[in-house]
The first five atom37 places (N, CA, C, CB, O) and aatype in JSON, in Angstrom:
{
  "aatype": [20, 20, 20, 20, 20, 20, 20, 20, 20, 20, 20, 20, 20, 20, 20, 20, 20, 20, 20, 20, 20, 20, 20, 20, 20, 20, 20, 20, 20, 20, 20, 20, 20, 20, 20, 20, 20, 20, 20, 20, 20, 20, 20, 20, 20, 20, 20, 20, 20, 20, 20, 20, 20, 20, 20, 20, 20, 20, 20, 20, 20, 20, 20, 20, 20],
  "atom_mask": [
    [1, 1, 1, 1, 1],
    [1, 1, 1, 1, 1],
    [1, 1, 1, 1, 1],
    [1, 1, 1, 1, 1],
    [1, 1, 1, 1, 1],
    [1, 1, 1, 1, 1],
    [1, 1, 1, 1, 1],
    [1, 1, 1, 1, 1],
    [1, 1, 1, 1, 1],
    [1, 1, 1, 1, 1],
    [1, 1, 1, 1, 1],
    [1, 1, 1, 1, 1],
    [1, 1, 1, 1, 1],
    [1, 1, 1, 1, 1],
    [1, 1, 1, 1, 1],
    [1, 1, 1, 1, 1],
    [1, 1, 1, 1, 1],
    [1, 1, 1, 1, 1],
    [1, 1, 1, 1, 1],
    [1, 1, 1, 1, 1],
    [1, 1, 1, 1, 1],
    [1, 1, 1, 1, 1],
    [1, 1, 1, 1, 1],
    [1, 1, 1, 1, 1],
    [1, 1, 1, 1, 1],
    [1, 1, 1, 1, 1],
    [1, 1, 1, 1, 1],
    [1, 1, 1, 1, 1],
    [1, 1, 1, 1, 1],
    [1, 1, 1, 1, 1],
    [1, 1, 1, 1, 1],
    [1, 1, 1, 1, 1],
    [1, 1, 1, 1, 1],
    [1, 1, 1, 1, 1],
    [1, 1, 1, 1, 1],
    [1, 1, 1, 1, 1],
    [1, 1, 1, 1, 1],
    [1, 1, 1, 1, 1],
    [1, 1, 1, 1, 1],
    [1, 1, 1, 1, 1],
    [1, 1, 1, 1, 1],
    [1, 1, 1, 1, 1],
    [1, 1, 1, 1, 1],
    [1, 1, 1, 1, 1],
    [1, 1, 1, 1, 1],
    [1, 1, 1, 1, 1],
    [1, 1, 1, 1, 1],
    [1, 1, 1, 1, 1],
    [1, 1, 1, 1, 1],
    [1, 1, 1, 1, 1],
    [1, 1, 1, 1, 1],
    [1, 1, 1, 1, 1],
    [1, 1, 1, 1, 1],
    [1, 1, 1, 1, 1],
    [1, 1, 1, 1, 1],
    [1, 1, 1, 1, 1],
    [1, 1, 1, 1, 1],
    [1, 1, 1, 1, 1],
    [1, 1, 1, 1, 1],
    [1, 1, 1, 1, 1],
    [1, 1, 1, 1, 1],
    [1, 1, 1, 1, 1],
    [1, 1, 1, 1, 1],
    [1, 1, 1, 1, 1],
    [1, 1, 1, 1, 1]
  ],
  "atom_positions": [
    [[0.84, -1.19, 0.0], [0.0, 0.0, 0.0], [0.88, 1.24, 0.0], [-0.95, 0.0, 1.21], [2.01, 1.42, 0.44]],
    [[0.07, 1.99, -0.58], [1.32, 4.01, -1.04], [-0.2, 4.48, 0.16], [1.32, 5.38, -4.08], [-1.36, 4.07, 0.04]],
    [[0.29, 5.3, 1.09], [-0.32, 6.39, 1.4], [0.03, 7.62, 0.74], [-0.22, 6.52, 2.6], [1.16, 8.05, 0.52]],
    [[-1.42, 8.3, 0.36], [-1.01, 9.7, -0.32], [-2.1, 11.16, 0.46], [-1.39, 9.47, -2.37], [-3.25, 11.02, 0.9]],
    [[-1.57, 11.99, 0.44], [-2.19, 13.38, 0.72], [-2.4, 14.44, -0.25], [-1.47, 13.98, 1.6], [-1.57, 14.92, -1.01]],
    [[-3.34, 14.67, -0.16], [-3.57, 16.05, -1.25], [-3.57, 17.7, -0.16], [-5.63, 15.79, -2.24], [-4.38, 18.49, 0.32]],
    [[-2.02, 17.47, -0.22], [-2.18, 18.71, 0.4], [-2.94, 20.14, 0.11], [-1.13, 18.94, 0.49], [-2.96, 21.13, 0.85]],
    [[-3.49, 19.99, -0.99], [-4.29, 21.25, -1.47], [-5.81, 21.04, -0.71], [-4.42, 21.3, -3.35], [-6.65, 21.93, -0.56]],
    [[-5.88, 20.15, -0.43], [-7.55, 19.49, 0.11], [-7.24, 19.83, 1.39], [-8.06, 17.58, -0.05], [-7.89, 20.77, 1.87]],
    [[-6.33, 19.25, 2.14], [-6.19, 19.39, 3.7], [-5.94, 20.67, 4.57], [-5.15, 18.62, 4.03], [-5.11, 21.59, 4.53]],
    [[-7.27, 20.26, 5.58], [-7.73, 21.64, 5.84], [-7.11, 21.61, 7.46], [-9.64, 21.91, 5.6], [-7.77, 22.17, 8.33]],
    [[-6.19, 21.14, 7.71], [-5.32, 20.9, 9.02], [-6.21, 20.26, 10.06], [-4.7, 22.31, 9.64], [-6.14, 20.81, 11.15]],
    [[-6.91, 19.39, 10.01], [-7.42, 19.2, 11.4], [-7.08, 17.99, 11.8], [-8.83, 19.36, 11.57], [-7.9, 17.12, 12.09]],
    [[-5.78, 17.84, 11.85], [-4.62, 16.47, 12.31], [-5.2, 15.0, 12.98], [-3.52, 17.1, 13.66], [-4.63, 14.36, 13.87]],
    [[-6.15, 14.75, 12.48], [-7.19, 13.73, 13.19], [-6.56, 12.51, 12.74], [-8.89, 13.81, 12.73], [-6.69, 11.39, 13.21]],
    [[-5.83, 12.89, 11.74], [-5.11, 11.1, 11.2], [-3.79, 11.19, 12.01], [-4.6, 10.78, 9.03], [-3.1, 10.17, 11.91]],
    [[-3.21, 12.27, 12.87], [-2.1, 11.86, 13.31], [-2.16, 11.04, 14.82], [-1.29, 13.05, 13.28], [-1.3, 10.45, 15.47]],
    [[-4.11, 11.43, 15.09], [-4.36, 10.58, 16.25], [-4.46, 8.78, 16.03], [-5.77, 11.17, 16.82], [-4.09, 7.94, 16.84]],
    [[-5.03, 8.58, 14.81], [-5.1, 6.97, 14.24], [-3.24, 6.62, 14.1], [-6.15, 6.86, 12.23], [-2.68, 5.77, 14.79]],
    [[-2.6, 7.42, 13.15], [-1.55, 6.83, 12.74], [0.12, 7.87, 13.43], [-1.87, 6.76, 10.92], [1.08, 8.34, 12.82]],
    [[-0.07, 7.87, 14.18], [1.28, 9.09, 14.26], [2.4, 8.82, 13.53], [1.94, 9.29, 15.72], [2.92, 9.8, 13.01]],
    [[2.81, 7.98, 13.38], [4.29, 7.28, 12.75], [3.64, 7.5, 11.48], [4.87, 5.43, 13.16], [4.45, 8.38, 11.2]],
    [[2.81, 7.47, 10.36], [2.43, 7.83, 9.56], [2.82, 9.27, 8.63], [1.53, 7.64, 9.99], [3.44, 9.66, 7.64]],
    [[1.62, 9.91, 10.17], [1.14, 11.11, 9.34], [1.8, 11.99, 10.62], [-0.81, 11.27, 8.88], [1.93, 11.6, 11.78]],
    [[2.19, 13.36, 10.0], [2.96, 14.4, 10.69], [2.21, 15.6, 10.42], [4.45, 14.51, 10.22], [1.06, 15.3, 10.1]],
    [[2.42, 16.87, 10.43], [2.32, 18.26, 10.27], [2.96, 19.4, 10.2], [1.87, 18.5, 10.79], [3.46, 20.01, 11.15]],
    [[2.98, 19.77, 8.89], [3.87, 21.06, 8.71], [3.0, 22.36, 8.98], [4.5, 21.13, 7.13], [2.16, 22.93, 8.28]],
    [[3.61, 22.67, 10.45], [3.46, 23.85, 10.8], [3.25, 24.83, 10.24], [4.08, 24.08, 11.25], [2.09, 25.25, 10.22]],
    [[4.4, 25.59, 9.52], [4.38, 26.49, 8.75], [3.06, 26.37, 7.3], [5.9, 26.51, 8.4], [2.46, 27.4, 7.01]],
    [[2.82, 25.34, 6.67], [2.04, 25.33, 5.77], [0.4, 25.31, 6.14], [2.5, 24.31, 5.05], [-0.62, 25.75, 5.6]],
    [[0.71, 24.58, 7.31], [-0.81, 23.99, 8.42], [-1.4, 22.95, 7.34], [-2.39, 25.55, 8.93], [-2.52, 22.93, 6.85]],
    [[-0.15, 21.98, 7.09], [-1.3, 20.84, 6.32], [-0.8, 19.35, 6.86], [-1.19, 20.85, 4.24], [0.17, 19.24, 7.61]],
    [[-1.36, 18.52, 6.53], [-0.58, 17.09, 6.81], [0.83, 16.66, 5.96], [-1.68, 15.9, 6.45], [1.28, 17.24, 4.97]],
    [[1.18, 15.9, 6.39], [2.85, 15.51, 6.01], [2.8, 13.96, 5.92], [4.15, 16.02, 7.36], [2.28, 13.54, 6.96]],
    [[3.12, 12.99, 5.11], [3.2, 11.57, 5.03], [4.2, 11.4, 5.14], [2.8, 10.89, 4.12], [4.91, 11.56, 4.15]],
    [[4.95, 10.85, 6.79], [6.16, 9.93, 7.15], [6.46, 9.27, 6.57], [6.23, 9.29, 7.97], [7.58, 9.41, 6.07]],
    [[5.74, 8.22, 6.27], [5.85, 6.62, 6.21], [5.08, 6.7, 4.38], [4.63, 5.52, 7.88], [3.87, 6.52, 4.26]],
    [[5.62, 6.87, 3.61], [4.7, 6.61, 2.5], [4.15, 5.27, 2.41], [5.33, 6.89, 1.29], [2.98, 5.14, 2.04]],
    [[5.12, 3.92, 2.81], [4.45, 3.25, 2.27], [5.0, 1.75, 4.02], [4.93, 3.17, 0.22], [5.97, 1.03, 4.25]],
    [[3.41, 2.09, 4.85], [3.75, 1.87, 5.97], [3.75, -0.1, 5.8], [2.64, 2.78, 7.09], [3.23, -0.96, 5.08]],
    [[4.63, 0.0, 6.92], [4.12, -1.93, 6.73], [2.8, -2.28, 7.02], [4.9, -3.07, 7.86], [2.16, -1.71, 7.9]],
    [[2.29, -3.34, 6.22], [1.31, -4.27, 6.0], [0.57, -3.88, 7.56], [1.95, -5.98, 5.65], [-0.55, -3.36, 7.63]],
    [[0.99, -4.07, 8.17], [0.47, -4.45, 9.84], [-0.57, -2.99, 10.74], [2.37, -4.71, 10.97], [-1.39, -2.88, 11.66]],
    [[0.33, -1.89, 9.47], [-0.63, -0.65, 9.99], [-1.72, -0.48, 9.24], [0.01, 0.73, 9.99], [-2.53, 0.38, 9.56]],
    [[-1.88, -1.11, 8.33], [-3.0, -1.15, 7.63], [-4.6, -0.6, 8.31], [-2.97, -2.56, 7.25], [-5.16, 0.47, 8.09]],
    [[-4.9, -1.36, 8.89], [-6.13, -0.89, 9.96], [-6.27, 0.9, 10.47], [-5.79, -1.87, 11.53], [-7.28, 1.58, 10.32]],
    [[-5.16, 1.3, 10.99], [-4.9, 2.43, 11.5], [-5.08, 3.42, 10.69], [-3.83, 2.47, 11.97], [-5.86, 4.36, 10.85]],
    [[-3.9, 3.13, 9.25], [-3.98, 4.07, 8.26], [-5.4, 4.36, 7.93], [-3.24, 3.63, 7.1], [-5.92, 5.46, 8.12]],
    [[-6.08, 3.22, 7.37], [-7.56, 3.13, 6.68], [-8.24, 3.65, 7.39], [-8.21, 1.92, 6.39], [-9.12, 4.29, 6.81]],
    [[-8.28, 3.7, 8.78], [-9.1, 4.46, 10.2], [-8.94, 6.18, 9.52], [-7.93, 4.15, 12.26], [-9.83, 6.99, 9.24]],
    [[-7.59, 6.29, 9.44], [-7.39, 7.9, 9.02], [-7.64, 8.64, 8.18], [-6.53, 8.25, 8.92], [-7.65, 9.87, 8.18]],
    [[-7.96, 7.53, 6.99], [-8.39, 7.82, 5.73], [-9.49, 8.36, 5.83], [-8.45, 6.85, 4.9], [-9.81, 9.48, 5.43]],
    [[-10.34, 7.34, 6.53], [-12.13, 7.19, 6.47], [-12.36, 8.46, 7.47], [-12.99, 5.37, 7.24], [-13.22, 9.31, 7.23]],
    [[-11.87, 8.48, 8.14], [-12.26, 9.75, 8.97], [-11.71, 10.95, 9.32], [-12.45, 9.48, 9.92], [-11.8, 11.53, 10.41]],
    [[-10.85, 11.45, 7.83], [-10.08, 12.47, 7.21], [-11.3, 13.68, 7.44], [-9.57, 12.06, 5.45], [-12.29, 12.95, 7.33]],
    [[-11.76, 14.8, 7.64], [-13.11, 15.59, 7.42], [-13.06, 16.42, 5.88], [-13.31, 16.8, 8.8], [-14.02, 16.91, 5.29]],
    [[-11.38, 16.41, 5.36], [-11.51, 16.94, 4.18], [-11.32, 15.93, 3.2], [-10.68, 18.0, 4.01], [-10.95, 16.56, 2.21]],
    [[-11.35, 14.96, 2.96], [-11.4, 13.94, 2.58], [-9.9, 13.66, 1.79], [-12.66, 13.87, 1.89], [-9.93, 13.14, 0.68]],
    [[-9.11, 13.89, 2.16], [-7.18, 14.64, 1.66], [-6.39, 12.97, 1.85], [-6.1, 16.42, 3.5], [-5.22, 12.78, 1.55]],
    [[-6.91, 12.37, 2.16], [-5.96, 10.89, 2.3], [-6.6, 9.85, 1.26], [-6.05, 10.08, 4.07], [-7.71, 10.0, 0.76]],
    [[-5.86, 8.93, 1.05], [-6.33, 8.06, 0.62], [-5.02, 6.95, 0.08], [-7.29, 8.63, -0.31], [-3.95, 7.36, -0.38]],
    [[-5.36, 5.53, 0.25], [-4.6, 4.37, -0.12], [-4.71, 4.15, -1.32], [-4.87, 3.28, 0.48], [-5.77, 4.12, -1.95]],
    [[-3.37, 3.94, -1.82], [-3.3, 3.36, -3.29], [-2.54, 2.19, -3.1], [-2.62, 4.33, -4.43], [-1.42, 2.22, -2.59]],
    [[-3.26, 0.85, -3.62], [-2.49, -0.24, -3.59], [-1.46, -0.67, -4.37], [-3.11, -1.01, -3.6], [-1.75, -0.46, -5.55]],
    [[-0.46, -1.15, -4.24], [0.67, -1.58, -5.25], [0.42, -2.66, -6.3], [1.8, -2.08, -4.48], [1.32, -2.98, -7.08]]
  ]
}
């Protein structure tokens, strides 16, 4: 799995860094999300998809390999 962000969509409200922290980060200065881990192991799977689904700007999303 690729995690990706559309930083133009994301409206800062860091709710995926509560599902995934090792994931997902935040650039301050821009106030948007940041993808750590582009392409996290298999095992976070659950977490990521948690962050996805309950993104409020809808700015995440999994692309499978």
């Amino acid at each position: 799995m690729r995690v990706v962000a559309d930083t133009g969509v994301c409206q800062g409200h860091r709710l995926c860094q509560g599902d995934a922290p090792d994931v997902f980060g935040f650039d301050e200065d821009r106030d948007v999300v940041v993808v750590l881990d582009e392409r996290p192991d298999e095992s976070r799977r659950e977490d990521v998809a948690t962050a996805v689904r309950y993104c409020p700007a809808f700015a995440l999303s999994i692309e499978e390999d």
